[in-house]
N, C-alpha and C positions, 0 to 999 in steps of 0.2 A: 461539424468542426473537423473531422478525419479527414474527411475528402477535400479540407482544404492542408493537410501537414506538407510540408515539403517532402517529394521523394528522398532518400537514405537514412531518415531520423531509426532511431529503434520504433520497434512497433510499438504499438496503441494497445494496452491493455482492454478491455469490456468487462468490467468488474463492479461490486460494490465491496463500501468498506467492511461490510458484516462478513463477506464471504469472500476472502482475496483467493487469487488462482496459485501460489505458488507453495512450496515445502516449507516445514517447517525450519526455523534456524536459515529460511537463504538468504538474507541478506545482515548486513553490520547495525545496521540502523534503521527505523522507518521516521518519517515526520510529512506531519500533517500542520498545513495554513491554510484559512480561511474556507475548511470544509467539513467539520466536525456539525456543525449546525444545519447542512444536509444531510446527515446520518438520520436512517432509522431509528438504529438504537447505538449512540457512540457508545454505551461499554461493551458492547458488543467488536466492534468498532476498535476500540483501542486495546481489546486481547485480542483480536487478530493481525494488528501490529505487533503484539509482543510473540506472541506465535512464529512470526513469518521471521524475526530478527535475533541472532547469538545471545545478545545483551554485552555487557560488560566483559573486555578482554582481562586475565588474571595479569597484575601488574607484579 
């Protein structure tokens, strides 16, 4: 499936959900569709979502 992206897209992660590539806090939000049930172990899985995202901005 990579060798078919169109050339300019952002690049192609190589990851699983248990063990994402990136810092803690770097992103606003994560969400997952239709891929929780390929997971290893989704609670594993969904604190590496909460890991990788700020949470909640103080309103």
């Amino acid at each position: 499936m990579r060798e078919q992206r169109p050339r300019g897209l952002a690049e192609a992660v190589d990851a699983v959900a248990e063990e994402l590539p990136f810092p803690d806090g770097a992103f606003d939000a994560a969400m997952t569709t239709f891929g929780v049930h390929q997971w290893s172990d989704p609670a594993a899985g969904l604190r590496e979502m909460r890991r990788m995202t700020r949470g909640r901005s103080p309103c």
